[in-house]
BARO-512600 format. One line per 2 residues: number of its first residue (from 1); their letters; for each residue x, y, z of N, C-alpha, C. Coordinates in steps of 0.001 Angstrom, whole numbers, plus 500000, padded with zeros to 6 digits. Each point is the difference from the previous one (the first is absolute). Layout:
# BARO-512600
NUM = a = X/Y/Z/X/Y/Z/X/Y/Z; ...
This chain:
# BARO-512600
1 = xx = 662275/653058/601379/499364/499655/498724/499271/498686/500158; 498473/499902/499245/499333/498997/499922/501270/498315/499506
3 = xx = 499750/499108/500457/500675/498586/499817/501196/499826/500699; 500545/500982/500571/501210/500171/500799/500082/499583/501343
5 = xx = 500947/499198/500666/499694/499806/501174/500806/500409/500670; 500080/500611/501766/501415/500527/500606/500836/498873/500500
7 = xx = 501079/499790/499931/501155/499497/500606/500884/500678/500598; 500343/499620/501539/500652/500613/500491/501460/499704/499981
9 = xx = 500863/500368/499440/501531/499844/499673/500743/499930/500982; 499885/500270/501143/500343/499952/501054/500041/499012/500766
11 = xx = 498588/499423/499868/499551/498919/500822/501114/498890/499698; 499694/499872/498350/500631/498923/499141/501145/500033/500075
13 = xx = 500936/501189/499800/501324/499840/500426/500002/499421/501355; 499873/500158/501051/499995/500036/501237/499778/498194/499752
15 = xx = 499207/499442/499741/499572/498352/500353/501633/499607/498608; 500656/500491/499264/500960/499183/499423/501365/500148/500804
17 = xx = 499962/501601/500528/501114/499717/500880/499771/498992/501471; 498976/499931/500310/499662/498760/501293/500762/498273/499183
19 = xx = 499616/500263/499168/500314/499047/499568/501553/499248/499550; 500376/501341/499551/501430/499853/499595/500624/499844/501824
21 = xx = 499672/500925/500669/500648/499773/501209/499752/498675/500634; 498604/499318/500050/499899/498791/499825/501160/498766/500129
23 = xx = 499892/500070/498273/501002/499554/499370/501274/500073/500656; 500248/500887/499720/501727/499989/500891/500177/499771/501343
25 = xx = 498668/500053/500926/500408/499420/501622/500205/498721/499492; 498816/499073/498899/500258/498059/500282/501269/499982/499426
27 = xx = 500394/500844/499234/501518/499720/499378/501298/500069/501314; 499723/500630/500240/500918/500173/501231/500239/498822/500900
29 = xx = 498420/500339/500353/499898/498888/501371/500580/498171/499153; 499819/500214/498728/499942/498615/499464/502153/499918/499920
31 = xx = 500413/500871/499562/501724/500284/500420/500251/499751/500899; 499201/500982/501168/500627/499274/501543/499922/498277/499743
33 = xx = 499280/498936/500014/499275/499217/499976/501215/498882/499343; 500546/500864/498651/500888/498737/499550/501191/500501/500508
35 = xx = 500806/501531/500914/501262/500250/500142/499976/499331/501687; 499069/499445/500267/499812/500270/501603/501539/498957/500471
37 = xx = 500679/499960/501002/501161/499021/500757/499085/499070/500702; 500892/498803/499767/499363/498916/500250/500086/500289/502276
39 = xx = 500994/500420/500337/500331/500324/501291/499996/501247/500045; 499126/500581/500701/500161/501483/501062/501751/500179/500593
41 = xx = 500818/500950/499390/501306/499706/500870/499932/501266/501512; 500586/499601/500471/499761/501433/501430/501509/499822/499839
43 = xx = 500601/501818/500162/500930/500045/500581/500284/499538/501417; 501035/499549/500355/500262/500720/501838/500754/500897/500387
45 = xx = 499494/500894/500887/500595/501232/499974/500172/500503/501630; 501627/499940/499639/500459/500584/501293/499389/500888/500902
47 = xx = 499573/499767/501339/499173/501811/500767/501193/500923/499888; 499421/501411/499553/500795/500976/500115/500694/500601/501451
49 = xx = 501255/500162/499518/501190/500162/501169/501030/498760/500075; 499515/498845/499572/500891/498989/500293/500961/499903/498560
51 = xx = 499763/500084/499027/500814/499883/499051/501673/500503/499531; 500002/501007/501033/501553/500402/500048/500526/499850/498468
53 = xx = 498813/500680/499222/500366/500564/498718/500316/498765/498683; 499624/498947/500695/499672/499170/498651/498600/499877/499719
55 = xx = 499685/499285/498790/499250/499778/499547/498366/499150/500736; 499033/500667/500030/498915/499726/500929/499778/499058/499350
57 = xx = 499505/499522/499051/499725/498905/499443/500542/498704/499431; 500247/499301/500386/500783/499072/499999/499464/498555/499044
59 = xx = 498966/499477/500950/499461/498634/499673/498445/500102/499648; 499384/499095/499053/498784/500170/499985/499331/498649/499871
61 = xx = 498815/500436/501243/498701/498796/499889/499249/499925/498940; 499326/499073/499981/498776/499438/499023/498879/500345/501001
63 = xx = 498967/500582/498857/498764/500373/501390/499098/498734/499772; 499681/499134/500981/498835/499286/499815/500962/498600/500531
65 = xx = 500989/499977/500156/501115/498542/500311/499940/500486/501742; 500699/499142/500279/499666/499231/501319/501806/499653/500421
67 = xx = 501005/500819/501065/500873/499610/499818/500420/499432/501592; 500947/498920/499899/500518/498969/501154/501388/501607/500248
69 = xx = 500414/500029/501357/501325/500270/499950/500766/500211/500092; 500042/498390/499334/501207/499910/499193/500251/500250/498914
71 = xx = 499317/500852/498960/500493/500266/499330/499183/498869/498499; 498926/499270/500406/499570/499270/498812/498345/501177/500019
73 = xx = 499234/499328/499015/498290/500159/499816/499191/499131/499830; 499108/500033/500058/498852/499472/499692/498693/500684/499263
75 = xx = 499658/499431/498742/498953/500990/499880/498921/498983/499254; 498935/500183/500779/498816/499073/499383/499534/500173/498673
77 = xx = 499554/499025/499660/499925/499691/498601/498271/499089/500010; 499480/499408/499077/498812/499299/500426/499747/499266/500975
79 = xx = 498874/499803/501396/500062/499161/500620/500606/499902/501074; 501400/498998/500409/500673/500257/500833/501004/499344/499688
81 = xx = 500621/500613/498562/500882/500256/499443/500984/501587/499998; 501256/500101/500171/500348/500310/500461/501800/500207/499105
83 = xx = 500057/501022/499315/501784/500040/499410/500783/500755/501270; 500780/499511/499457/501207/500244/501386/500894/500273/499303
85 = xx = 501159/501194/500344/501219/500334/499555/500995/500835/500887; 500773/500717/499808/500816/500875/500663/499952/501689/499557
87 = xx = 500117/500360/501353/499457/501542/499569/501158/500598/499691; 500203/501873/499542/500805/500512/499529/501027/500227/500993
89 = xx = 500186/499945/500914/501014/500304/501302/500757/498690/499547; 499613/498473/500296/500615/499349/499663/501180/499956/498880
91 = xx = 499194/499826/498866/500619/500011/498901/501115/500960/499724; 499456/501044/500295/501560/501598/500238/500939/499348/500817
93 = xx = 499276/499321/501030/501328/500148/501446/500840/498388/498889; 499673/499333/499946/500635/498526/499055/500530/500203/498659
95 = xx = 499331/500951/499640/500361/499789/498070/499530/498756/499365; 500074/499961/498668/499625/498835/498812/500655/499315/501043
97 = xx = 499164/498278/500417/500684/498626/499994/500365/499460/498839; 501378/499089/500348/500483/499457/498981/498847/498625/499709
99 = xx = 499301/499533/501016/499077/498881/499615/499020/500024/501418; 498730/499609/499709/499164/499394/501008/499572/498833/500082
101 = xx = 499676/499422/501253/499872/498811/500785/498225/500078/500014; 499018/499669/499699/498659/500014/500343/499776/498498/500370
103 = xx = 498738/500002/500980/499741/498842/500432/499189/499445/498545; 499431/498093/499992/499838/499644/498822/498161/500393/500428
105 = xx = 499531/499813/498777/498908/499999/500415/498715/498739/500468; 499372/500667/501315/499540/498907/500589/500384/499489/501768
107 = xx = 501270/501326/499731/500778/500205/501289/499271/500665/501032; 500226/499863/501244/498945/501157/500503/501256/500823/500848
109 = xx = 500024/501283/500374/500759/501314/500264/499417/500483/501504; 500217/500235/500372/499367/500488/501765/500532/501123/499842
111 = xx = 498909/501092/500492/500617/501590/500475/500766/499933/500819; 500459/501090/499587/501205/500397/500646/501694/499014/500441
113 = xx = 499636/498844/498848/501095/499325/500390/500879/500136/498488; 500913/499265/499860/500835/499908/498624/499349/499298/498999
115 = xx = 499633/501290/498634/498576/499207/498928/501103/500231/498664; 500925/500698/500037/500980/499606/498776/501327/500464/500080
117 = xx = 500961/500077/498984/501607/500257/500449/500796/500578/498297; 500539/501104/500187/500576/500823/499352/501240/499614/499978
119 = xx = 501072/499626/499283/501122/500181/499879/500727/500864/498693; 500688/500995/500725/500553/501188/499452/501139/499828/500637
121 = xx = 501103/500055/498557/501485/499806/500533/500415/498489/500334; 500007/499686/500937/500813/499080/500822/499077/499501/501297
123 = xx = 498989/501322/499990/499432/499275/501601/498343/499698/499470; 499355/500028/500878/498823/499512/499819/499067/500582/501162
125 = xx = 499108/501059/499409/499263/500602/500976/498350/499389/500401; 499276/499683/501009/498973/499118/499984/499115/501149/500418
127 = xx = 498721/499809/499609/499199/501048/500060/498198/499288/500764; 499609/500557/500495/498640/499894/500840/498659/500070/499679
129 = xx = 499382/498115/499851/498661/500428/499118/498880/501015/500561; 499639/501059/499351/498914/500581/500960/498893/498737/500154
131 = xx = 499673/499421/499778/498655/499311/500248/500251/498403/499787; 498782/499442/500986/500182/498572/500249/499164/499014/498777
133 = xx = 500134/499111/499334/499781/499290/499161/500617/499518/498824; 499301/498928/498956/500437/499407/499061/500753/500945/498420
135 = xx = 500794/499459/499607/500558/500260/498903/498987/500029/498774; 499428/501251/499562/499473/499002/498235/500387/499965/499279
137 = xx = 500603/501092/499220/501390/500573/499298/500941/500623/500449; 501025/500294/499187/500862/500786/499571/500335/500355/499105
139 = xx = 500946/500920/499884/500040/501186/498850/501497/499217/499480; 499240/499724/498806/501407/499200/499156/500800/501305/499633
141 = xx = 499329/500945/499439/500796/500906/499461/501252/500715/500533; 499797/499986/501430/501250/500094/500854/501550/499602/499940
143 = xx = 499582/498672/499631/501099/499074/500017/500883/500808/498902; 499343/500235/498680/500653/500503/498554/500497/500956/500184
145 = xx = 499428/501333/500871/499985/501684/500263/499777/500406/501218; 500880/499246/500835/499972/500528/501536/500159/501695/500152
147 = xx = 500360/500476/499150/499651/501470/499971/498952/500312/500354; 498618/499630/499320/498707/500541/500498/499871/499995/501055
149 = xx = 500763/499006/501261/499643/500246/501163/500463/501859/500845; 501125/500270/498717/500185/501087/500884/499328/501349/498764
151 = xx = 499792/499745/498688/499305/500849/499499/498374/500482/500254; 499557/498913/500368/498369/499822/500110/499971/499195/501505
153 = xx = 500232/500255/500964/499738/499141/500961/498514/499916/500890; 499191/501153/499614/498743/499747/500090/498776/499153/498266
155 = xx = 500589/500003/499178/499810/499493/498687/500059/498374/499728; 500732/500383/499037/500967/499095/499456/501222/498669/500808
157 = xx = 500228/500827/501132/500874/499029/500704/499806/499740/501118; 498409/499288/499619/499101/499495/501611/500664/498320/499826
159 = xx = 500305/499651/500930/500833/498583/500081/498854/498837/500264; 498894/500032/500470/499208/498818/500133/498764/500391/500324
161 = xx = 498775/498855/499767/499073/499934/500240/499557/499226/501072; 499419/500739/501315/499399/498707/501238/498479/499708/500373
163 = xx = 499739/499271/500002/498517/499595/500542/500733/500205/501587; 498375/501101/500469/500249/500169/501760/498732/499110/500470
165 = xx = 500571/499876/500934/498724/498895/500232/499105/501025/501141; 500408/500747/500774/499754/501354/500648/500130/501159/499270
167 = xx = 499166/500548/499584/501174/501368/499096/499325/501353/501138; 498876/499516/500392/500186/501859/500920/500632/499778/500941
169 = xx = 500488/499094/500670/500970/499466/501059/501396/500842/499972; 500431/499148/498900/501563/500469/499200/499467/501198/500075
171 = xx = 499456/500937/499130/499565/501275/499677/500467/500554/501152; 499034/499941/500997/500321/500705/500901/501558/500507/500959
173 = xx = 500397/498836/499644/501624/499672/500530/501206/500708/499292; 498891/500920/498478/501318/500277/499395/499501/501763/500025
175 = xx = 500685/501051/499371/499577/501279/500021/499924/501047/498663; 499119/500710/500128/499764/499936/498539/499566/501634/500549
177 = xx = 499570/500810/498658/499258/501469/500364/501356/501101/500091; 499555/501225/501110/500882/500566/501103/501016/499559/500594
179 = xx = 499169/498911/500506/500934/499269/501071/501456/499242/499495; 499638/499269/498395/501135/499967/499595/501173/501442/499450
181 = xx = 499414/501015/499834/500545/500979/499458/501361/500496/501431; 499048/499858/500843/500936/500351/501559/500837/499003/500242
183 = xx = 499631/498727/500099/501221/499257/499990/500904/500038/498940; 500232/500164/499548/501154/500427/498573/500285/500888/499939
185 = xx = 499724/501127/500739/500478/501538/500627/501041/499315/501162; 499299/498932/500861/500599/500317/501132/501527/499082/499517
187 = xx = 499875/498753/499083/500940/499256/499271/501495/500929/499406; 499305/500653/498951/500969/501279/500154/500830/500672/500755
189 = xx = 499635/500302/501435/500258/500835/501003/500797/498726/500320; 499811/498582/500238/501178/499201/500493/500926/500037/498987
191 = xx = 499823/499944/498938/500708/499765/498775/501525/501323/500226; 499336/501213/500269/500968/501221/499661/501250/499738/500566
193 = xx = 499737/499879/501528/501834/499760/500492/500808/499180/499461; 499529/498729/498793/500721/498973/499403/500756/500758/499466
195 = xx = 499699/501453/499022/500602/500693/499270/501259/500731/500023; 500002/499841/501331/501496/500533/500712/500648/501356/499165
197 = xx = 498800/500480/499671/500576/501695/499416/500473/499525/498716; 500034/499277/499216/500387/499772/498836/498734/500126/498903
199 = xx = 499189/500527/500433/498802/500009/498917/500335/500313/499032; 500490/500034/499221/500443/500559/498565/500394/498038/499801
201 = xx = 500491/499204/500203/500232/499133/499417/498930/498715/499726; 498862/500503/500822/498948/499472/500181/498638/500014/499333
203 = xx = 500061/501364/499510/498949/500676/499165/500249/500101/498812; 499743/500054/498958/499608/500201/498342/499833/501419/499856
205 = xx = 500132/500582/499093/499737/501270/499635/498124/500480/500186; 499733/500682/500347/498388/500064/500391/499629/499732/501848
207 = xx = 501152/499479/499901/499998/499873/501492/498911/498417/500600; 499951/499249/499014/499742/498660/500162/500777/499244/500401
209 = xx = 500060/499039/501090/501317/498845/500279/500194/498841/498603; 501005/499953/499836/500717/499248/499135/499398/498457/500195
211 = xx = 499648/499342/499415/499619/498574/499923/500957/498998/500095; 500100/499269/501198/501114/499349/500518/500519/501078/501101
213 = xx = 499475/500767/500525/500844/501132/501154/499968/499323/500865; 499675/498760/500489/500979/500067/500929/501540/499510/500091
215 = xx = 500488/499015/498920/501119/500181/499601/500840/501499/499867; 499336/501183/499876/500455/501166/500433/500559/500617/501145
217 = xx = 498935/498989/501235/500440/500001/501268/501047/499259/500428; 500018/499090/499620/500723/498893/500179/500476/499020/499609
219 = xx = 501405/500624/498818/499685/498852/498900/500329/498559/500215; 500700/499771/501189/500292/498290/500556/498988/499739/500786
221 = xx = 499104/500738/500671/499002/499406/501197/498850/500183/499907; 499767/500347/498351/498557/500570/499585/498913/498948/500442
223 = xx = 500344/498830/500201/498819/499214/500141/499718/499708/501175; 500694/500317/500966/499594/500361/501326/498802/501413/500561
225 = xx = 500483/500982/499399/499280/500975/500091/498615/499418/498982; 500134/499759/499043/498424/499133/499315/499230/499479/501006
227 = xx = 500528/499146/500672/499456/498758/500682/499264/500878/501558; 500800/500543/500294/500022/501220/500595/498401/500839/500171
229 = xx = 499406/500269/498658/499184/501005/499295/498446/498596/499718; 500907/498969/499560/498967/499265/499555/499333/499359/501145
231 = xx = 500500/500157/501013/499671/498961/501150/500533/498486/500082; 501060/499396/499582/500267/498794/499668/501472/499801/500384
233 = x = 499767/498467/500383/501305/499977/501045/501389/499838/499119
């Protein structure tokens, strides 16, 4: 009919659903965006055959940290700045400390030598700075809720801040990627004979080790076997 024009209904539907779909990818992508973890966690996971029926997964890395080990991290931050803490093997094999020892700040820490000290119980376990340089902070919050060191130990219960005065130096000296994933396979594999066939007293339901296990192993000489694991005399 004369004054009439065609529209195609099709078309038009077609450009509102683009749109609506649109819509809901930035929504999404904008969710990922605020749910994202501040740390990548990696399991470590036993190679198959060795597990003799416990639990493959045990301990888990932070992806993007940098680990000494012994059992501490490093993970860059602006510059050649640098938080440092203790990874999840640690913290399981020790349990909550009753208090920590941090150097003051302004101190300077050398890799691989003694950069702070745990006392849990009665003894006092000393632990290995990954990286060489100055003190800038520390994490007051520790002192109040030494828990976080074993709830959040890639998080929340990073123990200090260092200026490196080298940082691809250090870097290089410590292991990070794959390569850390295999060493903590192979950690494990030393770890098992501690267990002396008692795995059930060692593990948690889920088949996770108990926090503080090695007091499981050994409840008078646990800090030998620590020291043992941590590298420290």
């Amino acid at each position: 009919m004369e004054g009439l024009g065609y529209v195609d209904i099709f078309s038009t539907k077609g450009m509102e659903y683009l749109l609506v779909i649109g819509y809901l990818l930035i929504l999404v992508a904008f969710w990922k965006f605020l749910t994202r973890p501040s740390a990548k966690i990696l399991s470590a996971a036993v190679p198959a055959g060795r597990g003799a029926g416990i639990e493959s997964r045990w301990f888990q890395l932070a992806d993007g940290f940098f680990f000494h080990q012994g059992h501490t991290w490093a993970a860059p931050e602006e510059g050649d700045v640098v938080k440092v803490g203790v990874d999840d093997f640690a913290q399981k094999m020790l349990g909550q400390p009753g208090s920590v020892e941090l150097p003051k700040i302004g101190s300077l820490v050398r890799q691989g030598e003694k950069g702070w000290r745990f006392r849990i119980d009665s003894k006092s376990i000393d632990m290995l700075s990954p990286v060489n340089g100055e003190v800038l902070a520390i994490n007051e919050e520790i002192f109040k809720l030494p828990e976080l060191i074993c709830n959040e130990p890639y998080g929340k219960g990073w123990l200090m801040k260092i200026k490196v005065s080298k940082l691809k130096t250090d870097l290089k000296n410590l292991i990070s990627g794959k390569l850390a994933t295999a060493w903590l396979e192979e950690t494990v594999d030393r770890l098992r004979p501690r267990l002396a066939g008692d795995v059930g007293a060692v593990l948690q339901d889920g088949g996770i080790p108990l926090t503080g296990f090695a007091r499981s192993i050994s409840p008078t000489n646990w800090d030998e076997i620590a020291r043992e694991f941590l590298l420290v005399d």
